[in-house]
C-alpha positions as CSV (number, residue, x, y, z in Angstrom):
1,X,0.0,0.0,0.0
2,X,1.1,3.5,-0.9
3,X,1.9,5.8,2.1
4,X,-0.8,8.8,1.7
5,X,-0.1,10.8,5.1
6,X,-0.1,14.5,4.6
7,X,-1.6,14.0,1.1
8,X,-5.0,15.5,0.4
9,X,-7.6,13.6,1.2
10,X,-9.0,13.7,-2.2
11,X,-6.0,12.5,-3.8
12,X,-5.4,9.9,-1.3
13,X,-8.8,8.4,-1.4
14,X,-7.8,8.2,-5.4
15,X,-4.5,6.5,-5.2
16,X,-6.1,3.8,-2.9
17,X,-9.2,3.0,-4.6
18,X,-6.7,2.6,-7.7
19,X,-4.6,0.2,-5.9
20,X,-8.1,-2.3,-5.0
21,X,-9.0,-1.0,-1.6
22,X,-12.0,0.4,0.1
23,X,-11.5,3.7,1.5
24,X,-13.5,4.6,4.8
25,X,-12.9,8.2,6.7
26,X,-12.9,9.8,9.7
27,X,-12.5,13.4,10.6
28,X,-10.5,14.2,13.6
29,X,-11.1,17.8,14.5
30,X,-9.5,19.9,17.7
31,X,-11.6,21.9,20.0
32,X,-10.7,25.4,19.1
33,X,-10.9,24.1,15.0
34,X,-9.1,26.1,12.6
35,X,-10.8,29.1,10.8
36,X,-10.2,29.6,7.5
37,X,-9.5,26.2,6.5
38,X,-8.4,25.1,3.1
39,X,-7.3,21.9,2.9
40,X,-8.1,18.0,3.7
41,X,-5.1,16.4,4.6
42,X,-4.5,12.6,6.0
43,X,-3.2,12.9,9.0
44,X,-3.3,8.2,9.9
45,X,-4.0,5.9,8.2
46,X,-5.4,2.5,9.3
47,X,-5.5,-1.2,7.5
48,X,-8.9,-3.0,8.9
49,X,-8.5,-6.6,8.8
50,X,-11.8,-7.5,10.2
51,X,-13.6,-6.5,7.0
52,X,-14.4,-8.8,4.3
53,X,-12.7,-6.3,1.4
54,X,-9.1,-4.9,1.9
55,X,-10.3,-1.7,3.8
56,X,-8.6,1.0,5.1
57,X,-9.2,4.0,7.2
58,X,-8.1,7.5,6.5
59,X,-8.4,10.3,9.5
60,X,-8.4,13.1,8.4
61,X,-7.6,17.1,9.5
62,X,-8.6,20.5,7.9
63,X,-5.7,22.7,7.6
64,X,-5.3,26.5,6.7
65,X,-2.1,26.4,3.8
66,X,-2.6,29.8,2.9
67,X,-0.9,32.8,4.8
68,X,-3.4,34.8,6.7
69,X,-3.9,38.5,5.2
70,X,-2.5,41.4,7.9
């Protein structure tokens, strides 16, 4: 399996589908959350072996990439 941490979430749920696997995914969020947020980015990823398919799980953060006007 391809290592997708820190890729977009988008593009990660791409590359593994293409490689045969199900993709589940879970957003992990902090308290104060992040204003302004641009981005999806895979923060862990998990291989579930109880499941019938090869599945894995992406968690997932919002991130701000762009700097923040003045």
């Amino acid at each position: 399996m391809t290592r997708v941490e820190g890729l977009e979430l988008d593009a990660a749920v791409r590359l593994l589908e293409g490689e045969g696997y199900r993709v589940e995914t879970v957003e992990a969020r902090s308290r104060k959350g992040v204003d302004g947020s641009d981005a999806k980015r895979v923060i862990r990823v998990l291989e579930l072996t109880d499941r019938p398919e090869r599945t894995v799980q992406l968690v997932y953060a919002e991130f701000r990439t762009a700097a923040q006007d003045q």
